[in-house]
N, C-alpha and C positions, 0 to 999 in steps of 0.2 A: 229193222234198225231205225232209230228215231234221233235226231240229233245227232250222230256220230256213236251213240251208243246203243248198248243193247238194250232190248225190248225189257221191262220188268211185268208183272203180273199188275190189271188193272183191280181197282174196288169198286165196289156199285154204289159208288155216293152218289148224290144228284151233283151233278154236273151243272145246272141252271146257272149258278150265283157259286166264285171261289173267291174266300177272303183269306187265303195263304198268298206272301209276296210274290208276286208279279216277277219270277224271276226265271232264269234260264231254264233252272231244273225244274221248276215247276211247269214252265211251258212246254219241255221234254212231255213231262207227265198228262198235261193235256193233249198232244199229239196224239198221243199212244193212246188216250180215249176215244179221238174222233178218229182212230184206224179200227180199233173195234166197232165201231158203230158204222163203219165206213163211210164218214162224211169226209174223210182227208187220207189218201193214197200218195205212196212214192214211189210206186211201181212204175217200173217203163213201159205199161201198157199205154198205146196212145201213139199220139206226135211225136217223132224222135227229136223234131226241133219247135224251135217256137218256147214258148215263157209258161207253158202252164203249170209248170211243175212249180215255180218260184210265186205263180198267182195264187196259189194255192197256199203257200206257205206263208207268204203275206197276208193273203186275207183270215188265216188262222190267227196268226199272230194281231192282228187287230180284234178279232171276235174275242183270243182270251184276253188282254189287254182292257179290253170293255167292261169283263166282269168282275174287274178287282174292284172290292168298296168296303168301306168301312161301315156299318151301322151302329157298333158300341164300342165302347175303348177296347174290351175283352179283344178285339180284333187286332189289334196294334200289337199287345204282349208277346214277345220272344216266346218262340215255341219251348225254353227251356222253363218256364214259369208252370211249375207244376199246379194240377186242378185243386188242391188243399189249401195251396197258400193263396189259389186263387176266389175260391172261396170266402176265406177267411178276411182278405182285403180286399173286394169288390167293391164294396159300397164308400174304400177311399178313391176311387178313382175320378179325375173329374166326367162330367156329361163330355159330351158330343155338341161342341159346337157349330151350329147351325147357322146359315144365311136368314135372316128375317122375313124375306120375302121368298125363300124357296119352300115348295111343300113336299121335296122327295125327299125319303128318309135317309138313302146312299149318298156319299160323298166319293171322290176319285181314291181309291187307294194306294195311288202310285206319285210320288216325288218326282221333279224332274231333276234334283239334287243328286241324282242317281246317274241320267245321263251326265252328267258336267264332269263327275270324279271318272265314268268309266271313257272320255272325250281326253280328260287328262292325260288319263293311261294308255289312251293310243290304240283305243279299239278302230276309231271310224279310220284312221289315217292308214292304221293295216289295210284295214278292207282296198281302202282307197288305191294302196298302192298295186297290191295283189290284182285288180280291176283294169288297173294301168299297164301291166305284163300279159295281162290275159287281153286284151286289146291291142297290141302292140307300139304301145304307146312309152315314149323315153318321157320322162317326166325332168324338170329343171333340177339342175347340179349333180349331185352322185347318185348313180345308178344303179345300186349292187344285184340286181334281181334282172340284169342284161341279160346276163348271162345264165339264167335260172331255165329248162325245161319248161315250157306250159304241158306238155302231156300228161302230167298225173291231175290238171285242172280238167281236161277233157270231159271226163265224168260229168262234170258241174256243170256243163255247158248249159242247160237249162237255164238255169238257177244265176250264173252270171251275166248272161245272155236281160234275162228279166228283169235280173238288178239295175242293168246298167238301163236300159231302155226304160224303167220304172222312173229316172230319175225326174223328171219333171212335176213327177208327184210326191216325191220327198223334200221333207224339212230340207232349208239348207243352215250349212253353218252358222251363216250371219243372223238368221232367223233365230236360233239354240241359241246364240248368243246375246241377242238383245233380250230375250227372256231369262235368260241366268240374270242378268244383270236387273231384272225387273224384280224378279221372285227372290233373290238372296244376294245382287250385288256385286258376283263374280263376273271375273272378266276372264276372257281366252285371250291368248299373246298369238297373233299372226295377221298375215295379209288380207285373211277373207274375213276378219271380224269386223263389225262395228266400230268406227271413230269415236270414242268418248262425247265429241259435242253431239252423234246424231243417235243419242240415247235421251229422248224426252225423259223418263223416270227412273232411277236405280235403287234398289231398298240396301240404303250406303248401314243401316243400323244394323242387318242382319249378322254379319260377321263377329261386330262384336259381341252382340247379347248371346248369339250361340256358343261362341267360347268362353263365356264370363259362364254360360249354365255347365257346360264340361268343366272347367275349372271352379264351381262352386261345388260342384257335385263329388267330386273327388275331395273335397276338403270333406266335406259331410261325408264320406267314406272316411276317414281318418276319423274323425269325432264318434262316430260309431263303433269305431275295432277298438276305439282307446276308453275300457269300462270304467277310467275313472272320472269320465266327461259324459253329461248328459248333452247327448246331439241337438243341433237347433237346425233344423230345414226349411224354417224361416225365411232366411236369405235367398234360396237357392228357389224360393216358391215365385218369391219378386221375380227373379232372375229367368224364371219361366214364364211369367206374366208379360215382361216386357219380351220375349224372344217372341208370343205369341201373338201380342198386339201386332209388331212391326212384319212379321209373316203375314200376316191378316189383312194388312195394308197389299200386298201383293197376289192375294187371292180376289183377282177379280181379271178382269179381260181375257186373256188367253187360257188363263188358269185351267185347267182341266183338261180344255180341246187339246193344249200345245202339248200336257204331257204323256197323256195316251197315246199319240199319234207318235211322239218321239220314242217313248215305249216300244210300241210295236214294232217300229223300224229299228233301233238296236239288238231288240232280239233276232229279226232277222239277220243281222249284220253276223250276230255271234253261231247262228244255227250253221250258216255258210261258213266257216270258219269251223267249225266242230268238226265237219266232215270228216273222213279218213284223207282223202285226197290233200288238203292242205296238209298234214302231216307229210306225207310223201311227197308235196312240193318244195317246203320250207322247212324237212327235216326240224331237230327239237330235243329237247333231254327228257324221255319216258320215264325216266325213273322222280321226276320234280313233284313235287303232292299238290297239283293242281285238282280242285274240288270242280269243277267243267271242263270240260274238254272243247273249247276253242279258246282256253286262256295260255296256253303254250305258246299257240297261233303268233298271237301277240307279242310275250318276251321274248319268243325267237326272231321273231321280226325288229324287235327295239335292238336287238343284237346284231343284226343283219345289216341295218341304218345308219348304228350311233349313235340311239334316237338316248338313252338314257337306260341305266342299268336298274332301277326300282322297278320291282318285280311286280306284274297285273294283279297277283294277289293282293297288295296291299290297296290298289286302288277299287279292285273288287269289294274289299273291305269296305272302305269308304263309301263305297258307293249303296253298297245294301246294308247296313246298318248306319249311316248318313238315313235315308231314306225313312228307317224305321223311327228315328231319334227326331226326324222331324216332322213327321207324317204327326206323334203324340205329342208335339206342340203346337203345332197347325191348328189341328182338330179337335184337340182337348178343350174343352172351356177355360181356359186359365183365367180367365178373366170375370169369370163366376164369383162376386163376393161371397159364397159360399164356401168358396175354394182354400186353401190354408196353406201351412207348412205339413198339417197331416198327408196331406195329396202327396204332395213334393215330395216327402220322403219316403212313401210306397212306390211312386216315380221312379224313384233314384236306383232303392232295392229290385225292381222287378226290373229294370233294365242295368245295373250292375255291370253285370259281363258285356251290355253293348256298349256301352262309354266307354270301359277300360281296354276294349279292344280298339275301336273308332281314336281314340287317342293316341295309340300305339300305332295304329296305321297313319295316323298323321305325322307323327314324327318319323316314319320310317322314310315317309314318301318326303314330308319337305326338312324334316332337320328340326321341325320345330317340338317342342314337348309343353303339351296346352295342362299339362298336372301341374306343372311348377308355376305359369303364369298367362292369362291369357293373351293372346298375339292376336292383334289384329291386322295384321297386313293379308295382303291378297293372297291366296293360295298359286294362282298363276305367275305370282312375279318370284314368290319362294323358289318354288319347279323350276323359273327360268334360271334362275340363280346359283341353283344347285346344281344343275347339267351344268352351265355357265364355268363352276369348279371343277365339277371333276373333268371336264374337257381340258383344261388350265393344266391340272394335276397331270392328266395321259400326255 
């Protein structure tokens, strides 16, 4: 068992270099290679105490972490984009924009707009809490977890044990946080963020050009269903141009170090969390259509807290197609006078299902709906606003 789940049947691909998203289930899938190969064990053979079980798990998760990269755009397209039509529109896609003084062909495959939406949804503050009970430690204001069993944590003893002793080598909050605000301008709402004046640079443009391209893009979705109107993607290329430029402003300093690193460490956060044992500590509703299993973890814990009734699914959402949606403006040459409204509108087609999802998950999570008009206010202050109500409301 790998992740909390069952083992599946491995393929003999080369394992060297993977450019499938960097995500739970796919780091599941990598485990289960490096147990065939026997480079990574979870067997209790060994130390019964001690952290090696959790070093192990970590240093996995930074080794797959490493090998997500991009080399052509082909790499970016939604696995749902079939090989014909891919074919068929290859040569619309823009290049692979490249640094001018770098000479490696890979770029990071991974977003750190990914950790920020799944930060939202209250991945780390679980962990965090769960860590607090397994410690015995009462944390400030309401306690619900007093009174909770640690013995079905026992198991994990490892693996908690590591985490928590690990800490002086993890990201902290404030660190994630001064980078959201560097790379796309979001802000976290709490004690341990960042003060607004001790942020030297924030990229204040991103927010709005990325929801001016969701919201052009969905108009060019209308002009296109309606055959009495010849579509113009035009608009929507600009509108990708400028999302690209001011991204691009933000792809330098930490850029790449910070988001692997934070990478790596979220998926452990969520492997720990998968377990069977959290289940049996913080019971949960089995029958909910959670696509991983340590996303239960999560709303049963927001439930448990008070923390907020929108369900980790949709912040999942956000979080890996956010990721996808902006990994192909990052990286895309948009800024290629080559480039056109023909790009734009192959863009738009082959990622389709992800904007219309990622917009739906936005309004689930803040109330807002980016199809009718783009909003640019803070996605953080939205979230506060919205709990903010329905606490009002209860």
């Amino acid at each position: 068992m790998v992740c909390g789940v069952e083992q599946s049947p491995i393929s003999n691909e080369d394992e060297t270099t993977q450019r499938s998203p960097a995500t739970f289930t796919e780091f599941c899938k990598f485990l289960e290679s490096k147990q065939e190969d026997g480079e990574y064990t979870e067997s209790d053979s060994g130390p019964s105490f001690g952290s090696r079980r959790f070093l192990a798990l970590r240093d996995a998760a930074r080794d797959f972490v490493s090998k997500a990269e991009v080399s052509s755009f082909r790499d970016l397209l939604p696995p749902s984009y079939i090989e014909g039509k891919l074919a068929e529109a290859a040569s619309q896609f823009p290049t692979i924009a490249r640094p001018l003084d770098e000479q490696s062909s890979h770029l990071p495959g991974v977003e750190l707009i990914w950790n920020y939406w799944l930060e939202e949804g209250m991945l780390v503050q679980t962990l965090n809490v769960i860590l607090a009970r397994f410690q015995n430690r009462r944390l400030p204001g309401r306690d619900p977890l007093a009174r909770f069993d640690v013995t079905p944590l026992l198991p994990l003893r490892n693996r908690l044990w590591g985490y928590s002793e690990d800490k002086p080598h993890r990201l902290t909050v404030r660190r994630r946080a001064a980078e959201y605000e560097y790379e796309y301008g979001y802000s976290l709402i709490g004690h341990s963020v960042p003060r607004p004046h001790s942020v030297v640079e924030r990229r204040e443009g991103f927010i709005a050009t990325f929801h001016h391209v969701l919201f052009l893009a969905h108009r060019y979705f209308k002009e296109v269903d309606d055959l009495t109107r010849q579509a113009d993607a035009f608009p929507l290329y600009l509108a990708l141009r400028e999302c690209h430029i001011v991204l691009s402003q933000g792809t330098q300093n930490q850029y790449g170090e910070m988001t692997v690193a934070a990478r790596a460490e979220f998926l452990v956060m969520q492997s720990i969390l998968a377990e069977p044992q959290m289940r049996e500590f913080l019971g949960g509703r089995p029958m909910s259509p959670y696509s991983e299993a340590w996303m239960d973890r999560v709303d049963t814990m927001k439930s448990i807290q008070g923390w907020t009734d929108t369900s980790i699914i949709h912040f999942n959402d956000l979080a890996q197609i956010g990721e996808r949606l902006v990994l192909t403006i990052r990286l895309g040459n948009w800024a290629d006078p080559a480039v056109g409204g023909a790009e734009a509108a192959t863009w738009a087609q082959a990622f389709r299902q992800d904007i219309q999802k990622y917009v739906a998950a936005y309004r689930a999570a803040t109330g807002v709906d980016l199809s009718k008009k783009p909003d640019f206010q803070m996605p953080s202050t939205l979230l506060a606003r919205r709990l903010a109500s329905a606490r009002d409301g209860a």
